[in-house]
C-alpha positions as CSV (number, residue, x, y, z in Angstrom):
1,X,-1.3,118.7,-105.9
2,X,-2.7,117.4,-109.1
3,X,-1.7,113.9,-108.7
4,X,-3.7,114.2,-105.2
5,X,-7.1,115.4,-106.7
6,X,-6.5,112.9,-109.7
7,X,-6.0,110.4,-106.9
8,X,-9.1,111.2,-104.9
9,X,-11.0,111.2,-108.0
10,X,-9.8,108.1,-109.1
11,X,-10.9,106.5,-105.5
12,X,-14.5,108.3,-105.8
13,X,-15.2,107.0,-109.4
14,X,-14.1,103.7,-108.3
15,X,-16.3,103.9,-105.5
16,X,-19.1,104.4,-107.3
17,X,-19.1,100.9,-109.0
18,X,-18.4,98.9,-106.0
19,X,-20.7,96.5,-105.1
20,X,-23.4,97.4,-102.1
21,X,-22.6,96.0,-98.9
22,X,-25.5,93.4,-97.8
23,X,-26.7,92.6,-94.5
24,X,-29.6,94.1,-92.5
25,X,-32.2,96.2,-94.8
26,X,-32.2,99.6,-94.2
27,X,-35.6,101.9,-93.9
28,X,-35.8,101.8,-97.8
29,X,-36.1,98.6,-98.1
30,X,-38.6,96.3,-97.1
31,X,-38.2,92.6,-96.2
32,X,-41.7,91.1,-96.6
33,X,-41.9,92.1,-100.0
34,X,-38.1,91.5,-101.8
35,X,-40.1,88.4,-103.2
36,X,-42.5,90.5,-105.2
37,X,-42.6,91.0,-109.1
38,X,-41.1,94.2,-109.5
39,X,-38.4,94.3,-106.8
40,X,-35.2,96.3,-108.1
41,X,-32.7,93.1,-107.8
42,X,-32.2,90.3,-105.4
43,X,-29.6,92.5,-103.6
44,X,-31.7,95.2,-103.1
45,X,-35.5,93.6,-102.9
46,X,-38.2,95.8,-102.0
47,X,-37.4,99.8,-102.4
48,X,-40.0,101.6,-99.9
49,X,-38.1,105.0,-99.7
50,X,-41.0,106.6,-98.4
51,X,-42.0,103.5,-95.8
52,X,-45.3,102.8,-97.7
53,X,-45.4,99.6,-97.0
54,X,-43.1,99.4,-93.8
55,X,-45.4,97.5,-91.7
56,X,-45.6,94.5,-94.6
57,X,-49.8,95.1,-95.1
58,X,-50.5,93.2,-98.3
59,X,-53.2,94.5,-99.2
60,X,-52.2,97.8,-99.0
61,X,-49.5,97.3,-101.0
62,X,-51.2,95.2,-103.2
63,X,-53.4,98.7,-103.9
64,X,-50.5,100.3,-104.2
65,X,-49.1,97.9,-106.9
66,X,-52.6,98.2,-108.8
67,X,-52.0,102.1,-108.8
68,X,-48.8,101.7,-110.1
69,X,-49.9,99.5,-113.0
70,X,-52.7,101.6,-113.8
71,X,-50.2,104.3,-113.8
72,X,-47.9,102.8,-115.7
73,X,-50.6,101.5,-118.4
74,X,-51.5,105.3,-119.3
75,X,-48.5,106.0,-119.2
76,X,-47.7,104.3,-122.0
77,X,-50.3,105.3,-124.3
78,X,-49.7,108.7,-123.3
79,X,-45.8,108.5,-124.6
80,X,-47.3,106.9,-127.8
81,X,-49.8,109.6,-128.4
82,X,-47.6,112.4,-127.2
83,X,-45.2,111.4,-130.0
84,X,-47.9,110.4,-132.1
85,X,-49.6,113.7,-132.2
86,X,-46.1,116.2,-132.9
87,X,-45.3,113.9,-135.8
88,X,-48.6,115.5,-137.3
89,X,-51.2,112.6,-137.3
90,X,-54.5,113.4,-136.1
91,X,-57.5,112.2,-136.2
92,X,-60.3,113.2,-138.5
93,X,-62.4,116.6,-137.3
94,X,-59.2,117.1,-134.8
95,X,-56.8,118.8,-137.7
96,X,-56.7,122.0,-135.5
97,X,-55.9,120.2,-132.4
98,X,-52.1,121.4,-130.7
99,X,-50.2,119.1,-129.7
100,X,-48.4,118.2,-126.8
101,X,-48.8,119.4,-123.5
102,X,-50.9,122.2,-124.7
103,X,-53.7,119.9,-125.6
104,X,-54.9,119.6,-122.1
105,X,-55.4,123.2,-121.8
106,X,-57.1,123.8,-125.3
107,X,-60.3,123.5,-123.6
108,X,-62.9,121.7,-122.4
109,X,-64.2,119.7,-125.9
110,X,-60.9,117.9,-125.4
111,X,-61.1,117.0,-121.9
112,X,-64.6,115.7,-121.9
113,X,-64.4,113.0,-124.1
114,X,-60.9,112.0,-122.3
115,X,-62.7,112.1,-118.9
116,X,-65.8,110.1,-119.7
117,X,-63.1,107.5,-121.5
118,X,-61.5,107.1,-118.0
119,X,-64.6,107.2,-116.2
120,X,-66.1,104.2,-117.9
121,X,-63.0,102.0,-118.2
122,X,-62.7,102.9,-114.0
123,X,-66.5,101.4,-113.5
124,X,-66.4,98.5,-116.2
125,X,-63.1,97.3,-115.7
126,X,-62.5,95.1,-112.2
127,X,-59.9,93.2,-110.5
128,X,-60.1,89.4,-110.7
129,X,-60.5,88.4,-107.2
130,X,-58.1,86.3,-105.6
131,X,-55.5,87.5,-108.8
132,X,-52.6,89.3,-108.9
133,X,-52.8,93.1,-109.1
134,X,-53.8,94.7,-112.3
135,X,-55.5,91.5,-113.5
136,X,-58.8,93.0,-115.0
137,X,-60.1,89.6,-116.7
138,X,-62.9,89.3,-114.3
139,X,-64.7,91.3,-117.0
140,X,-66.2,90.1,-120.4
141,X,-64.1,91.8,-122.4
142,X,-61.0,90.0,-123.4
143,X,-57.5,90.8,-121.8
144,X,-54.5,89.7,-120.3
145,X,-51.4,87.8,-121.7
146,X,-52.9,85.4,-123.7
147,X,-50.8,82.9,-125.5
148,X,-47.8,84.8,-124.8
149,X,-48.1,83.2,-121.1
150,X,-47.6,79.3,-121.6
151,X,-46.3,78.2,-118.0
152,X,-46.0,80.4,-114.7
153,X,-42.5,81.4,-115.4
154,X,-43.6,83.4,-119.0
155,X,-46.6,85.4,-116.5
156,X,-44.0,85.9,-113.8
157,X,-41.8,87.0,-116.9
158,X,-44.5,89.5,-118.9
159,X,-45.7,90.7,-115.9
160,X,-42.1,92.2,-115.0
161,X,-41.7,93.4,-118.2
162,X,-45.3,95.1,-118.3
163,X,-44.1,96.8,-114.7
164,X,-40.6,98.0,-115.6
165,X,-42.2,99.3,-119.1
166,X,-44.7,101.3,-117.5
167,X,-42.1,102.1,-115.1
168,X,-39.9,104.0,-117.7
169,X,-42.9,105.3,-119.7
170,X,-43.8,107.3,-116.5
171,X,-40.9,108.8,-116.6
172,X,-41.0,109.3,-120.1
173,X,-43.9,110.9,-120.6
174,X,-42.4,113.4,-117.7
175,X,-39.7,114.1,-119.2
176,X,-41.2,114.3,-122.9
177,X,-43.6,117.4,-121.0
178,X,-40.9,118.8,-119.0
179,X,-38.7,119.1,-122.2
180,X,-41.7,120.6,-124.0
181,X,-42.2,123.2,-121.6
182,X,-38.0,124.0,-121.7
């Protein structure tokens, strides 16, 4: 009997690492965007596990990928400020400040200052038109990749990396307030 469950486990952890069979996408996925920045792999392409972006609309999920960017750019300034602020650093006047989660509910003189922050980056801050999403350089003030880019393939490059970085800072700032409230 124990050589049959070894056995069975043995054949489950094994597969587990086998590659995916390819062929014909299923709902997750979504052909008309597996060329996109961002896609998982080449394998997998697109991954729509919702059906967002089913019916291949561009622009819709070219809002969607702004969103996500947006997202994924607060993200990680909220990771660096929530660790920031429980290794002790403040800033002068806010000494008395908690940290952590528990900041958003210390009251409103923390929040206003935060909200008008986010209101006037929303109004002054635009999309490039005719750019990629999350390009804001159609604005004065200076942005972008600089002279990291030199040649298409360094954009296509940073711009993946900016994605899968807010990507995982989205879920680490989740996880750093989930833990925090264990």
């Amino acid at each position: 009997m124990k050589t049959a469950i070894l056995t069975t486990l043995g054949s489950l952890r094994a597969a587990a690492f086998a590659p995916a069979k390819t062929g014909k996408a299923s709902t997750a996925l979504n052909a008309a965007f597996d060329s996109e920045i961002g896609a998982a792999s080449a394998e997998l392409g697109c991954w729509d596990p919702l059906g967002f972006v089913t019916n291949g609309d561009q622009s819709r999920f070219d809002r969607l990928r702004s969103v996500e960017l947006k997202h994924g750019r607060v993200a990680m300034l909220a990771t660096w400020g929530y660790a920031t602020t429980w290794s002790g650093a403040r800033f002068p006047g806010c000494e008395d400040q908690v940290a952590g989660h528990q900041a958003v509910f210390s009251g409103p003189e923390f929040l206003v200052p935060v909200l008008l922050t986010a209101g006037f980056l929303e109004t002054t801050w635009k999309q490039k038109e005719g750019s990629f999403p999350g390009d804001f350089s159609a604005t004065s003030f200076p942005d972008g990749f600089g002279p990291y880019a030199r040649n298409e393939q360094d954009m296509i490059d940073l711009r993946t990396r900016e994605l899968n970085n807010g990507r995982a800072a989205q879920m680490g700032i989740l996880g750093m307030m989930v833990h925090e409230q264990l």
